[in-house]
ZAMARGU-4260 file (C-alpha; in steps of 0.2 Angstrom, whole numbers, plus 5000, padded with zeros to 4 digits):
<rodrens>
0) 4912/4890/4792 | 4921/4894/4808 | 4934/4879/4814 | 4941/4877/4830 | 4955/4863/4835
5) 4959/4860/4854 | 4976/4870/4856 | 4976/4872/4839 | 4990/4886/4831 | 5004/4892/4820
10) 5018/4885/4823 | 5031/4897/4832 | 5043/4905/4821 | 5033/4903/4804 | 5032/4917/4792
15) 5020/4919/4776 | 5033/4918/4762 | 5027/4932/4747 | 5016/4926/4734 | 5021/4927/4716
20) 5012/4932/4702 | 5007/4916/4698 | 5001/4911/4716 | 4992/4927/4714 | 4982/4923/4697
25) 4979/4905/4705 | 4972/4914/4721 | 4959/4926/4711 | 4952/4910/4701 | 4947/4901/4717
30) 4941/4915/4723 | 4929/4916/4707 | 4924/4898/4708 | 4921/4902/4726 | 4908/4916/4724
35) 4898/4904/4708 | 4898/4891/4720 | 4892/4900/4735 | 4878/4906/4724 | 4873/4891/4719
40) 4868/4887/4737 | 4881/4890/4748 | 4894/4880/4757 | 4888/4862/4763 | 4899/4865/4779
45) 4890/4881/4784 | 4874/4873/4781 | 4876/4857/4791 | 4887/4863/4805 | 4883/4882/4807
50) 4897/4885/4819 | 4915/4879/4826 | 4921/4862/4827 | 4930/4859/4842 | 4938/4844/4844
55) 4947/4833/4855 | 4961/4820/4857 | 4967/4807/4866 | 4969/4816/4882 | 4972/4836/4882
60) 4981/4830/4865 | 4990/4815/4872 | 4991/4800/4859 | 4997/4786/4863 | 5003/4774/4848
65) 4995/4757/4849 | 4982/4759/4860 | 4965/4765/4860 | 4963/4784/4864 | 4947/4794/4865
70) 4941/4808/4853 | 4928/4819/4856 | 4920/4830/4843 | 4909/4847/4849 | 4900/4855/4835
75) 4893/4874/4842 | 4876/4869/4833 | 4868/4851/4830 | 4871/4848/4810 | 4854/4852/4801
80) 4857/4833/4791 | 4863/4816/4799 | 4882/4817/4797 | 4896/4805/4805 | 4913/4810/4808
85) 4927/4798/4802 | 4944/4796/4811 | 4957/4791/4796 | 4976/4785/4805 | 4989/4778/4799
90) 4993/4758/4805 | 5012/4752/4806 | 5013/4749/4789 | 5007/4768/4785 | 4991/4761/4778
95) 4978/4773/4780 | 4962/4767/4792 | 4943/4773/4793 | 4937/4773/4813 | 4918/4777/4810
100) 4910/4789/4825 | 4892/4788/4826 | 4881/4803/4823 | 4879/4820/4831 | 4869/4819/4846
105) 4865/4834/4854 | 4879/4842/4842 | 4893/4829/4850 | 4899/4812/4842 | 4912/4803/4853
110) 4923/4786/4848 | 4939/4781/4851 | 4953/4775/4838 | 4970/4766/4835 | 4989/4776/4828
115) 5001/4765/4824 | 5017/4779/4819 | 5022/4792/4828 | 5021/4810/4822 | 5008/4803/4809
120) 4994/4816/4806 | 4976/4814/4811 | 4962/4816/4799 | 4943/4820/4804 | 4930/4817/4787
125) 4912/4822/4790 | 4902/4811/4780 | 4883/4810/4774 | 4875/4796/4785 | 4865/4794/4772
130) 4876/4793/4758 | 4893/4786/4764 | 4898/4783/4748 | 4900/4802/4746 | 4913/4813/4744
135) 4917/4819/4764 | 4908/4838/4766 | 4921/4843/4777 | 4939/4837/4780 | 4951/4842/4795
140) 4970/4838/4797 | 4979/4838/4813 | 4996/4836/4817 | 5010/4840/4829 | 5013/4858/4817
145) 4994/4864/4819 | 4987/4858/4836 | 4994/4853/4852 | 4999/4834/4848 | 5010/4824/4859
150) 5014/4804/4854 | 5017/4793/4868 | 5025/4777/4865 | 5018/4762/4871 | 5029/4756/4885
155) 5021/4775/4893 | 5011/4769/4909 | 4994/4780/4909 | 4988/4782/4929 | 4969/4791/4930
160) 4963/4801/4942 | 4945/4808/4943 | 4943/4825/4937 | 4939/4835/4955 | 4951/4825/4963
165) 4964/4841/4965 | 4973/4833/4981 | 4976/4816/4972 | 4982/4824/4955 | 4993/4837/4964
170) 5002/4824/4971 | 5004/4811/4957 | 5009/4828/4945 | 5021/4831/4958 | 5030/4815/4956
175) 5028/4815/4935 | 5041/4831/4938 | 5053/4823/4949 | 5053/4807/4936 | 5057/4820/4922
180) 5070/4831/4931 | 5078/4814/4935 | 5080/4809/4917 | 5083/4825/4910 | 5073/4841/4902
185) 5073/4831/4885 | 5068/4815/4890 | 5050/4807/4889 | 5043/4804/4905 | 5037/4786/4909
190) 5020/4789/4917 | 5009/4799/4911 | 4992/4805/4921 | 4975/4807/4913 | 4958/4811/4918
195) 4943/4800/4921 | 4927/4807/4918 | 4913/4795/4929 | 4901/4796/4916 | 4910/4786/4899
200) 4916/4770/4901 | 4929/4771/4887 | 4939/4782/4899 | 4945/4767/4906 | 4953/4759/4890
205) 4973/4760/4890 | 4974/4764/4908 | 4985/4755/4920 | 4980/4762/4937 | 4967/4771/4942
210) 4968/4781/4958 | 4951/4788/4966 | 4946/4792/4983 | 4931/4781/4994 | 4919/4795/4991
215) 4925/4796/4972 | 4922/4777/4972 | 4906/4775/4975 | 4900/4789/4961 | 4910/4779/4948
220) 4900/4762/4955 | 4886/4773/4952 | 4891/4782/4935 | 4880/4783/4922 | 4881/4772/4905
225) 4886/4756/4912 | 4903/4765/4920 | 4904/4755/4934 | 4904/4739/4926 | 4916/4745/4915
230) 4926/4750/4929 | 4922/4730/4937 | 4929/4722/4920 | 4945/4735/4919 | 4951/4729/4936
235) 4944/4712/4930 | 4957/4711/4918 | 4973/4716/4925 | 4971/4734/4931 | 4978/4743/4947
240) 4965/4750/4959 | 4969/4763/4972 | 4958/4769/4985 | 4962/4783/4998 | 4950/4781/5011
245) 4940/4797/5015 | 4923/4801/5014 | 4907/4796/5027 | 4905/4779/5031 | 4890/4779/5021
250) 4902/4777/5003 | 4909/4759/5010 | 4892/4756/5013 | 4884/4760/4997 | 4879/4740/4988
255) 4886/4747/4971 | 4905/4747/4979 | 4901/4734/4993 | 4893/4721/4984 | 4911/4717/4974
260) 4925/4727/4984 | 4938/4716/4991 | 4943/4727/5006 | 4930/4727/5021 | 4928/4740/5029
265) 4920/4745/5046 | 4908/4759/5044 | 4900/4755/5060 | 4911/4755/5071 | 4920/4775/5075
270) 4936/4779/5068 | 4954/4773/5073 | 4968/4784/5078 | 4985/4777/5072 | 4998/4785/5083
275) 5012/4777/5073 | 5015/4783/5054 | 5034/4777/5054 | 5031/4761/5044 | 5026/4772/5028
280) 5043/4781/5027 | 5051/4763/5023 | 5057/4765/5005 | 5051/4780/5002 | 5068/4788/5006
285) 5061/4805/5008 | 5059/4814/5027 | 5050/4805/5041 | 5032/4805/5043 | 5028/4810/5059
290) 5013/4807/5069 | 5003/4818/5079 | 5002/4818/5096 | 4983/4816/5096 | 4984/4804/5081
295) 4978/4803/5064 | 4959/4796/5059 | 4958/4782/5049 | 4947/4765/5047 | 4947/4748/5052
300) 4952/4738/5035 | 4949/4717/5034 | 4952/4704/5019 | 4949/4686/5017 | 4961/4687/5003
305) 4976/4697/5001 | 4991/4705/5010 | 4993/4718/5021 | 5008/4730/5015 | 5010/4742/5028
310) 5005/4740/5049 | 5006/4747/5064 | 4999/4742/5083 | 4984/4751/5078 | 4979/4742/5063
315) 4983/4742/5047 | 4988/4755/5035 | 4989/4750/5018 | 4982/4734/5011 | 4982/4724/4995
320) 4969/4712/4989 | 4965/4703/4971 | 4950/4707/4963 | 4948/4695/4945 | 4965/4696/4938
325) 4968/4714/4945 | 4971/4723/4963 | 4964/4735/4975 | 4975/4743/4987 | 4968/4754/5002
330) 4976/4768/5009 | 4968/4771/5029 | 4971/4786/5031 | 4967/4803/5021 | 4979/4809/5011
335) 4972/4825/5009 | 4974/4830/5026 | 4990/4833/5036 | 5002/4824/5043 | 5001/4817/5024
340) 4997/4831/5016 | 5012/4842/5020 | 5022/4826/5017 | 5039/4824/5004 | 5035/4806/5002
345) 5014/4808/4997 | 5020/4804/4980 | 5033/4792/4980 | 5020/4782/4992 | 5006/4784/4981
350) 5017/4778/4966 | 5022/4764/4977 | 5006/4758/4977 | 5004/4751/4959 | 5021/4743/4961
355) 5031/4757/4953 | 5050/4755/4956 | 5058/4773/4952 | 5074/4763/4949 | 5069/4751/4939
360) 5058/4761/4926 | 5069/4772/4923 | 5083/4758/4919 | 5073/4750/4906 | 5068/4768/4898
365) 5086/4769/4893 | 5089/4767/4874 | 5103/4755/4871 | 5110/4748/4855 | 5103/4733/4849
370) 5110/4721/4835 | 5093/4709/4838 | 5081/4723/4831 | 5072/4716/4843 | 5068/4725/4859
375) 5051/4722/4866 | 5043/4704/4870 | 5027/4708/4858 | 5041/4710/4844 | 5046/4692/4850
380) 5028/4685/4848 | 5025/4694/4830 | 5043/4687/4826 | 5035/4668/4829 | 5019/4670/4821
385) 5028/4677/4805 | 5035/4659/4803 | 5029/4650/4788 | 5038/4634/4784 | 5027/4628/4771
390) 5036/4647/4762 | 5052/4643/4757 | 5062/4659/4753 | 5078/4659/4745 | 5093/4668/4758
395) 5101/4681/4752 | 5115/4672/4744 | 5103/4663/4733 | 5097/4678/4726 | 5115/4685/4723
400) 5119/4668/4716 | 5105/4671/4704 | 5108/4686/4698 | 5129/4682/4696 | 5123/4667/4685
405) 5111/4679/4676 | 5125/4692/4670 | 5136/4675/4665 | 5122/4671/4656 | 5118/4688/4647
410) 5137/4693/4646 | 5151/4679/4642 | 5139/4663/4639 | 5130/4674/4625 | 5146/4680/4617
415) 5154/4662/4615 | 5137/4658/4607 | 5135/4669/4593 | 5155/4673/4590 | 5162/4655/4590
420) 5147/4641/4590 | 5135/4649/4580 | 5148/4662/4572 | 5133/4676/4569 | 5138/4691/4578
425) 5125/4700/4574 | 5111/4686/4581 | 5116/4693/4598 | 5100/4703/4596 | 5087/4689/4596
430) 5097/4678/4606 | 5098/4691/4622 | 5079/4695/4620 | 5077/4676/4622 | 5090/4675/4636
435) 5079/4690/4646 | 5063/4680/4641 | 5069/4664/4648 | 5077/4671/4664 | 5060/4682/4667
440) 5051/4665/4664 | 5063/4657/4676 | 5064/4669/4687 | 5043/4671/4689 | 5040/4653/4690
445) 5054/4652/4705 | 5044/4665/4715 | 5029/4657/4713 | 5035/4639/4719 | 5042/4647/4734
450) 5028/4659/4738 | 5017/4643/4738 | 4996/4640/4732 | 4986/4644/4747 | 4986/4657/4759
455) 4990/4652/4776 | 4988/4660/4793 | 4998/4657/4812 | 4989/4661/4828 | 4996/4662/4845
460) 4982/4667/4859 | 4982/4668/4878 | 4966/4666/4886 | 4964/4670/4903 | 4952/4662/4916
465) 4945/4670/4931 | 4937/4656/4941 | 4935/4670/4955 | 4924/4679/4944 | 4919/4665/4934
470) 4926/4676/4918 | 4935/4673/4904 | 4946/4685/4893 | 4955/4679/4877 | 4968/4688/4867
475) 4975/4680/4849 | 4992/4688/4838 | 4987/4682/4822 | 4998/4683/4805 | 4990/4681/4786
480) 5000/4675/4772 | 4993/4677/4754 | 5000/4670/4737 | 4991/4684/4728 | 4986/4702/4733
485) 4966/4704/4737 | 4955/4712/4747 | 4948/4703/4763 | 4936/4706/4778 | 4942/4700/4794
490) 4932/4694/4809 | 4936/4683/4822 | 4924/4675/4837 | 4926/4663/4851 | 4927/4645/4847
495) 4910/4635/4848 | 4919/4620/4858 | 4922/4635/4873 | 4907/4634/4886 | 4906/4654/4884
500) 4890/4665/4886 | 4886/4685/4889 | 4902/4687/4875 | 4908/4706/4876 | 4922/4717/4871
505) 4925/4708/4853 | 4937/4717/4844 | 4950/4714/4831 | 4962/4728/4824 | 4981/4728/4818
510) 4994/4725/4828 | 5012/4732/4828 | 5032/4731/4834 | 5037/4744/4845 | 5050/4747/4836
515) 5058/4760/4826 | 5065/4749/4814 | 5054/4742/4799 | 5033/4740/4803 | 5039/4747/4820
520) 5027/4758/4829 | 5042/4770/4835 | 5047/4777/4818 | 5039/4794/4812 | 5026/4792/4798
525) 5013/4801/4787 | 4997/4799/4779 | 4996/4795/4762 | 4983/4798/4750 | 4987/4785/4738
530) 4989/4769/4747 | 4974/4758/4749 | 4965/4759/4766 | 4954/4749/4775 | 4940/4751/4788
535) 4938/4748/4806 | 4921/4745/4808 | 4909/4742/4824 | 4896/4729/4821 | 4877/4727/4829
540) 4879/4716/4840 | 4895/4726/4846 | 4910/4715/4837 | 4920/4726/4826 | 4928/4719/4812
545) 4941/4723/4799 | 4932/4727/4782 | 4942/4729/4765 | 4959/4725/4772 | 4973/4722/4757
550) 4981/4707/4759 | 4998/4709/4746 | 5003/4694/4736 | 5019/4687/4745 | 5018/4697/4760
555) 5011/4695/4778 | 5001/4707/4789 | 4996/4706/4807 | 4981/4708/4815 | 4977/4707/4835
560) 4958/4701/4842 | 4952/4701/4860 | 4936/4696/4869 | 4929/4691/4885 | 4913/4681/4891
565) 4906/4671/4906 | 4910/4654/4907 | 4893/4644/4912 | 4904/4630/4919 | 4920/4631/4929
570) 4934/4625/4919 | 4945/4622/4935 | 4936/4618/4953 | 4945/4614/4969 | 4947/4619/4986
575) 4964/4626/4990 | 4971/4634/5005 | 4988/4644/5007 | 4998/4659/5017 | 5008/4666/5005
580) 5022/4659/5011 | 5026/4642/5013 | 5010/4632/5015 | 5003/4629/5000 | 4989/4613/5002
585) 4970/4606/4991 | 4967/4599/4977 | 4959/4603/4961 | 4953/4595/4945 | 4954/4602/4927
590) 4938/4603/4915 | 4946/4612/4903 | 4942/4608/4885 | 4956/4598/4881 | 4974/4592/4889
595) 4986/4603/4897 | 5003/4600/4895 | 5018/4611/4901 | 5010/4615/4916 | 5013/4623/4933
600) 5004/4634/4946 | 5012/4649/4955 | 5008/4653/4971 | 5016/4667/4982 | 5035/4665/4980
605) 5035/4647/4974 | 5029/4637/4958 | 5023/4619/4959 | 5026/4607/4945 | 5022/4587/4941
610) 5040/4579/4946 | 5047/4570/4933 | 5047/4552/4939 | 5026/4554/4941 | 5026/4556/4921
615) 5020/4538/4921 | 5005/4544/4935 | 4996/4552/4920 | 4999/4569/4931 | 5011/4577/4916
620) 4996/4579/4903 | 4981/4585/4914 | 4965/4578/4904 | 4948/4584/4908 | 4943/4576/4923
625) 4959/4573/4932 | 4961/4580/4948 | 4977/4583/4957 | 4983/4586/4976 | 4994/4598/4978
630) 5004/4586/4990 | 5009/4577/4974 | 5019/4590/4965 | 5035/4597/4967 | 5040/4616/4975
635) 5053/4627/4968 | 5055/4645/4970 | 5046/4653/4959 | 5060/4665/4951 | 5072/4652/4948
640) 5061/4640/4941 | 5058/4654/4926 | 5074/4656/4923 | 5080/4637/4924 | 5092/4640/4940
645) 5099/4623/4941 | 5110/4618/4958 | 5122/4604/4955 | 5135/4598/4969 | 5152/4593/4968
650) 5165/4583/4980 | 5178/4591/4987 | 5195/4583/4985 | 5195/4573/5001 | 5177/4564/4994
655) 5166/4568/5011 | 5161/4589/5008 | 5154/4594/4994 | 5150/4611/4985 | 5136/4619/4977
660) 5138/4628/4960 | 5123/4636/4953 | 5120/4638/4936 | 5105/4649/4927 | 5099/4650/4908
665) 5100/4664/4896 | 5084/4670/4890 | 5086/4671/4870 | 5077/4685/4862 | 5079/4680/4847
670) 5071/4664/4852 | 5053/4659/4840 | 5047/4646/4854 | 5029/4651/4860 | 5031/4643/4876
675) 5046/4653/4884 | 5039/4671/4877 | 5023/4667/4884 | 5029/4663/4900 | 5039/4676/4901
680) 5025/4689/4897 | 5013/4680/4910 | 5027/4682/4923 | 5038/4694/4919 | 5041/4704/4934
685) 5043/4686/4946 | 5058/4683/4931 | 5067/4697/4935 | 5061/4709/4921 | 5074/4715/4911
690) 5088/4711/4918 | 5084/4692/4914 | 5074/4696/4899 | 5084/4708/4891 | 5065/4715/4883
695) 5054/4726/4890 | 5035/4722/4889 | 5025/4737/4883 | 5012/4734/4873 | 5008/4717/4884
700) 5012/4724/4900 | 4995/4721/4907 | 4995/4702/4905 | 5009/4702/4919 | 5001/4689/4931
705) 5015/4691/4943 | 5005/4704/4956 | 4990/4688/4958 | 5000/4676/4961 | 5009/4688/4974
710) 4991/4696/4981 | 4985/4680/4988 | 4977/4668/4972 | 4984/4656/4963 | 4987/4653/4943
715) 4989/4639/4934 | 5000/4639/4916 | 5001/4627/4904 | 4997/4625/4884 | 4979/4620/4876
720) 4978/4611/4859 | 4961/4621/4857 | 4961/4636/4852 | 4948/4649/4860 | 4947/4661/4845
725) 4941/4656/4827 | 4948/4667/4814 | 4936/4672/4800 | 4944/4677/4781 | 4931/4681/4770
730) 4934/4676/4751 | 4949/4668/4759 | 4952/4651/4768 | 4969/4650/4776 | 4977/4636/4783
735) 4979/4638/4800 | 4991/4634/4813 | 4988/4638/4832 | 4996/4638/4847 | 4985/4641/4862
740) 4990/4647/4883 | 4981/4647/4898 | 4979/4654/4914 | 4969/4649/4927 | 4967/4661/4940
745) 4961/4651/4956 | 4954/4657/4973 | 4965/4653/4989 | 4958/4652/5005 | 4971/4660/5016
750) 4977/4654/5033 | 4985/4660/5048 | 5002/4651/5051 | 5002/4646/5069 | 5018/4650/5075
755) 5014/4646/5094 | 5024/4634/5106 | 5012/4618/5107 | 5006/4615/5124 | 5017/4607/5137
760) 5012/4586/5140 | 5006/4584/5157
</rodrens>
């Protein structure tokens, strides 16, 4: 059998080393067993496969750690018997896990699976489908030594681009390169571009923008195997959509782009000229775009909801509006055609687009020490969930207590026992055997008071609802505690008290620290053939599920679930009107399952919050039913009221002015209190980032809800006593203890503030 790995090699520099005799002998009696078994039959790889092996990763071998990634598996001819391929990856623990792929069809198998250490090697098993009990027929081991391998940590932002798009990737590559000569010929870049196939839907998993062209657009809309609702539900969710408008008028035309697409566009009318391209040089710092003297083409943009981001006297140029929990942004003109082709700035504007500050990306890619161990907010959120009260562990001075109070015991108690009470040196030998068997006694029954009886279990989940879309999208951080090692199947599914139906996208898997300290994602790992694994499996109806998982006696492992669903009622209905700016005005009322407390919408650039002398008004706790004017509550920038910005003012010494002195809180990372780290991953960018949270966001930098609040809808925050996710433990019922967070994402109708002088009285 003939194998072939995707930029697979010998490492550069490697020699064979000469083979002893031994080596020799060893080699001569496989060769023998080789040609007995070859009579017998033949080999079992031959005779399925028949051919190469060709095999695919992530993108053109890029892995990203933590996240899904793609694998595609090419055999040159259809195995003669079923045979399914099996991914095996470590998880951040270095516990080996089984991704089943479905059969060959048409000689290719394609799934997608989950790395949870960097540097880990990649196994591929082709098992019998009809016996997957049986020994695999074929194994394959890649690594970074033998194939072209690159692991991305999980803070890397993946853009997409759509294969034949040559102008669009030429630009974006362009501005990959001037990100890594910035930072150095050694350092990691922070984006990272892939390519989108229009015909698989799971192309879309991981990504955080997706740039295509109008033409490009409407062949995704139309892709085959349910791509364009896949593409609908990825920018449903939180992704970054941008379009650069070329194409016939027919493609903003089409009903499969203009039935859900936010921006109108006027295909009817002929195309504009903009005669002034100025306003795109602003922050771009790169050489002025100039305009020709006959103009550049473009069209005729509109949105009931959203902003415009760049205009000029003859229409808009670049435009932002929400779709779901996610953005489009429209370029007007073609950027595949001069004056923006030949232009400097083409990428940095492009780049622009999904909100990429240059500056600031590249400040929190800087590795700086940290005493914490604690540098991401998802770290933060598995550092609350691994809280178990009820678990009692003795500090580390205990346990050196204990073991000083064992070598007193063993050492000079033992001697003034036998040499001066009982006066029998030689008794020393029974009496230390009873002194080990009383402290290993003592010792024992010690753990097991403080490792507790039952096993227990902490969930915290944020559940988003899209009363645009009339969606909802649910993602839990769970943490199982176990008295006593077993073997468990984990499944979890929406709560029965949640009006949900149409439920999709269920999946549960491992979750890790992106970290490099321990159980952190960042740390090199390695597969190991003894340790016990478990399975990652897909179910019929679609759910996957964990199967097999070893839960260890004493110890805590975590586990991550998502799902999504329509909601057959609206959980939140009002009418509510706004500019972005300072008007803000409607009411609403709340059907949500059960009360919200902690609450507070943001809008634009201001949050609005019950005022504290209305707590007797009922207007604190929003029960079902209640409905609530915005008139009623109080406004307060939105950045300052995230990071607690407090004004206080003091006389002067003459008693009549007065100062103002300003006063701000101090985000504590160490912090295990739900509410804070939630808010802060929900508006993360509006706080300032980094340089007010001091932790990045990777691995949940998607659930920043700062860019809706900013694009024109409204979202309202608080903290539900139900949870949306129930959590399954087969053979196992845990105690369980759960924190629940919603957001509300609510439409805003959007005014024009009227900023004319009122008419003269007569």
């Amino acid at each position: 059998m003939r194998f072939e790995a995707v930029g697979c090699r010998q490492a550069a520099g490697e020699r064979t080393s000469p083979l002893r005799i031994g080596t020799w002998l060893q080699a001569v009696a496989v060769a023998i067993l080789g040609l007995v078994l070859s009579g017998c039959g033949g080999s079992s790889a031959d005779r399925d496969f028949g051919g190469a092996l060709t095999i695919k990763l992530g993108d053109e071998g890029r892995v990203q750690v933590g996240e899904w990634n793609p694998i595609s598996i090419q055999a040159a001819k259809p195995p003669a018997k079923a045979v399914h391929p099996e991914v095996i990856a470590a998880d951040p623990d270095g516990l080996p896990v089984r991704f089943l792929l479905p059969d060959f069809k048409d000689g290719v198998s394609r799934g997608r699976f989950l790395i949870g250490q960097i540097s880990s090697p990649i196994r591929v098993e082709f098992v019998p489908s009809e016996t997957p009990d049986a020994a695999p027929i074929h194994t394959v081991t890649l690594s970074e030594r033998n194939s072209d391998l690159r692991f991305l940590k999980p803070d890397v932002r993946l853009w997409g681009i759509f294969e034949p798009d040559t102008g669009l990737r030429s630009a974006i590559d362009k501005f990959v390169e001037e990100l890594r000569d910035a930072k150095g010929a050694d350092a990691s870049s922070p984006v990272e571009v892939r390519s989108v196939s229009p015909t698989q839907p799971g192309d879309f998993d991981g990504l955080d923008a997706l740039f295509v062209g109008a033409d490009t657009l409407r062949n995704l809309a139309y892709g085959a195997g349910q791509t364009g609702d896949a593409l609908k539900s990825w920018l449903a969710r939180g992704g970054q959509l941008e379009v650069i408008a070329r194409g016939a008028p027919a493609d903003y035309d089409a009903p499969a782009v203009k039935d859900w697409f936010p921006i109108q566009v006027d295909a009817q009318s002929a195309p504009i000229r903009f005669r002034d391209l100025v306003i795109l040089s602003q922050g771009v710092n790169r050489g002025l775009l100039r305009t020709p003297r006959e103009g550049t083409p473009g069209v005729r943009m509109t949105a009931s909801t959203g902003r415009v981001l760049a205009t000029s006297l003859d229409g808009d140029l670049l435009m932002r509006a929400p779709y779901g929990q996610g953005s489009v942004t429209m370029l007007a003109i073609n950027s595949d055609e001069p004056p923006l082709r030949d232009w400097d700035g083409l990428p940095a504007l492009l780049a622009g687009q999904v909100d990429y500050d240059v500056k600031r990306e590249t400040a929190r890619q800087r590795t700086n020490l940290n005493p914490t161990g604690i540098s991401d907010l998802q770290t933060q959120v598995l550092r609350t969930t691994n809280q178990f009260p009820e678990v009692s562990r003795p500090s580390y001075w205990s346990s050196l207590g204990l073991i000083v109070v064992a070598f007193l015991v063993i050492g000079p108690v033992d001697y003034f026992l036998v040499h001066h009470l009982l006066r029998r040196p030689h008794w020393t030998w029974f009496t230390l055997t009873a002194w080990v068997a009383l402290l290993t006694f003592v010792g024992v029954s010690y753990a097991n008071r403080t490792s507790g009886t039952v096993p227990l279990a902490n969930q915290v989940e944020i559940v988003d609802i899209d009363e645009t879309l009339h969606r909802v999208h649910a993602r839990s951080w769970f943490t199982l505690y176990s008295p006593e090692s077993q073997r468990v199947d984990i499944t979890v599914d929406p709560d029965k008290t949640w009006p949900v139906r149409d439920i999709r996208d269920r999946e549960v898997r491992w979750s890790g620290r992106p970290e490099a300290g321990f159980r952190g994602m960042h740390r090199p790992g390695g597969l190991s053939s003894g340790e016990a694994g478990y399975t990652l499996r897909e179910g019929s109806d679609g759910a996957s599920m964990i199967e097999a998982f070893p839960l260890r006696a004493g110890s805590t492992c975590d586990i991550e679930s998502s799902w999504s669903g329509t909601l057959d009622e609206a959980q939140v209905a009002g009418e509510l009107e706004g500019d972005l700016k300072s008007r803000f005005q409607g009411q609403f009322k709340v059907n949500l399952p059960g009360p919200l407390t902690d609450w507070f919408i943001a809008y634009g650039r201001f949050a609005y919050h019950a005022p504290l002398e209305r707590r007797a008004f009922g207007i604190m706790t929003l029960k079902p039913g209640t409905c609530v004017d915005i008139k009623d509550l109080q406004a307060k920038m939105l950045g300052d009221y995230l990071t607690g910005v407090i004004s206080t003012s003091q006389f002067r010494k003459n008693r009549v002015d007065s100062d103002y002195v300003f006063t701000r809180e101090t985000y504590d990372p160490t912090g295990i209190e739900p509410y804070d780290i939630f808010k802060m991953i929900s508006f993360y960018r509006a706080a300032g980032g980094k340089n007010f949270v001091t932790l990045t966001n990777g691995p949940v930098m998607g659930l920043d809800r700062s860019g809706v609040v900013s694009n024109g809808h409204a979202v309202l925050f608080g903290r539900l006593e139900i949870p949306a996710s129930q959590l399954t433990v087969k053979d196992a019922s845990p105690k369980l203890t759960a924190e629940t967070f919603v957001r509300v994402v609510l439409p805003v109708r959007q005014i024009e503030t009227d900023f004319s002088f009122p008419a003269p009285p007569k």
